[in-house]
C-alpha positions in Angstrom: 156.4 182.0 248.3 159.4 180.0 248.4 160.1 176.0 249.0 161.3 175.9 252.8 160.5 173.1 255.6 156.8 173.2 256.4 155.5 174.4 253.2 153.2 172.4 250.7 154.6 171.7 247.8 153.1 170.6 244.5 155.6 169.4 241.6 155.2 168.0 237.7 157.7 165.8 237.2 159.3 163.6 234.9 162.2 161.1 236.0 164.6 159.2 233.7 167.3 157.0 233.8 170.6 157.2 232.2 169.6 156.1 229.5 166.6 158.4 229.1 164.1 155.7 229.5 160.9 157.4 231.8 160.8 155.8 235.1 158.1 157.7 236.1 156.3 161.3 235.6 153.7 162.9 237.1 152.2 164.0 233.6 149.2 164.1 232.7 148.0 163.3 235.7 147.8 164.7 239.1 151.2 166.7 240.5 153.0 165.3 243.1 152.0 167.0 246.4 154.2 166.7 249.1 155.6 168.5 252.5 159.0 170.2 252.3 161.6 169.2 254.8 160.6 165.8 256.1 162.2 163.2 253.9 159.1 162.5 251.4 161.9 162.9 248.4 165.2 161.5 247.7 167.6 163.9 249.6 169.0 165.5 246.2 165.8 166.4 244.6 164.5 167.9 247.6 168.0 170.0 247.9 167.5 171.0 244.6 163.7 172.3 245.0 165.0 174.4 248.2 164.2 177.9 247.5 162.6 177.9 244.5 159.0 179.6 243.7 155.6 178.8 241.6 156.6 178.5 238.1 160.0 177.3 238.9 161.3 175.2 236.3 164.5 173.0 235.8 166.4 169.4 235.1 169.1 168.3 237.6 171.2 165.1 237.6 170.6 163.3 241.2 174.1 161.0 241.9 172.7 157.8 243.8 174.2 158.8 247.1 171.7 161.4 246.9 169.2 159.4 245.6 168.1 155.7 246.5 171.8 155.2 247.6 174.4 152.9 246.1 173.8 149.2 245.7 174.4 147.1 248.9 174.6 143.3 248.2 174.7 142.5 251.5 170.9 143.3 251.1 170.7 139.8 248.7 169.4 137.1 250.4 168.9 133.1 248.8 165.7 131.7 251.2 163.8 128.5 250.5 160.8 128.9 248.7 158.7 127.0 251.1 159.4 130.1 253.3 157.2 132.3 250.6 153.5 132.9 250.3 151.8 131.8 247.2 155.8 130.9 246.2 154.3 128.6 243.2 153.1 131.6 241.3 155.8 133.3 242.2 157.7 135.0 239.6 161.3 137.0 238.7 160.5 140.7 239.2 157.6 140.3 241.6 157.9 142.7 244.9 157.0 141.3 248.3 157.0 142.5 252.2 159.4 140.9 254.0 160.1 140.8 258.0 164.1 141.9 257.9 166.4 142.9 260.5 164.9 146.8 259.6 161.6 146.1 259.4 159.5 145.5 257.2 160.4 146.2 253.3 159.5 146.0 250.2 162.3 143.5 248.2 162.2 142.1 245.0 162.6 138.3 243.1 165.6 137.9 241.3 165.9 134.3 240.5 164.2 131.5 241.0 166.2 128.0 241.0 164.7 124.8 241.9 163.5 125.3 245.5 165.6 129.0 246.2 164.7 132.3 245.3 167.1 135.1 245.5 165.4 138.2 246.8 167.0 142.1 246.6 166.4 144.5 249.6 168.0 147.4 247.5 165.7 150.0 246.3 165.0 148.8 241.9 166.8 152.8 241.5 169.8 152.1 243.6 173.0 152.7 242.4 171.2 154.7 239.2 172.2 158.3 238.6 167.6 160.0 238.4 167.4 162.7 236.1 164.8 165.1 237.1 162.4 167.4 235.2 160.6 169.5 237.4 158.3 172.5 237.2 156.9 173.8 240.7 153.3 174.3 240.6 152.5 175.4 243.7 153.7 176.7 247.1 151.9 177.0 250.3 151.9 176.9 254.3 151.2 174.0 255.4 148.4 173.5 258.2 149.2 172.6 261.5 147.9 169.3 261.1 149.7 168.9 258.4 153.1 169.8 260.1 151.9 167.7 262.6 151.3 164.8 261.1 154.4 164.9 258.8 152.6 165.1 255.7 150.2 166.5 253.1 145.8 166.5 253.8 143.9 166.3 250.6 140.8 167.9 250.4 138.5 167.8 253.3 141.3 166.9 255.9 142.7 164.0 256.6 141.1 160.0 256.2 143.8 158.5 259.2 
């Protein structure tokens, strides 16, 4: 069966930077299950996995406008730190939620000065150039729950 919208798809995967440092991988552990066709992977990857079959395997370079997009410092943001949570044990690299003009994201410390902190809205991979090492596990149809939901039911249905 091949990739397409509204199929089930389950992927090992290894992803590393330019550098070949591993930002993540699904090995040795559980593949990464996912529907086809509703935005659960960056936009290049899931290009890529378009059309393929069980057994499929392959590396592919994903450019960051494909990928987590380009870095946007208009998404840096100096706050006081009176304005943060727990801001005393705060620390450079920790994530938080924040309320922004979006919605609600994820962003991340960058510095801490005195009584600012600099927080980044950008996705940590933005701007990077993912290298991608993928072999397809599996393929299937996905339920209509599934399709209806927008995503993936373990075993025994869904828990929402």
């Amino acid at each position: 069966m091949q990739i397409s919208t509204g199929k089930v798809v389950s992927i090992d995967y290894t992803l590393k930077d330019d550098q070949e440092n591993v930002i993540d991988s699904s090995i040795g552990g559980e593949p990464l299950t996912y529907l086809h066709g509703v935005g659960q992977l960056v936009p290049g990857l899931e290009k890529e996995l378009e059309g393929k079959t069980g057994g499929a395997s392959f590396k592919v370079t994903i450019a960051p406008a494909e990928g987590y997009g380009q870095r946007d410092d208009s998404r840096l943001a100096t706050i006081p730190k009176d304005q943060i949570e727990g801001a005393d044990a705060l620390e450079v690299g920790a994530q938080l939620y924040a309320s922004t003009e979006h919605g609600e994201q994820i962003v991340t410390v960058t510095r801490i000065e005195g009584d600012e902190v600099t927080i980044d809205g950008n996705h940590p991979l933005a701007g990077e150039n993912l290298h991608f090492e993928v072999t397809v596990r599996d393929v299937r149809e996905a339920s209509e729950d599934e399709i209806a939901h927008g995503h993936v039911h373990g075993a025994g249905g869904h828990h929402h």
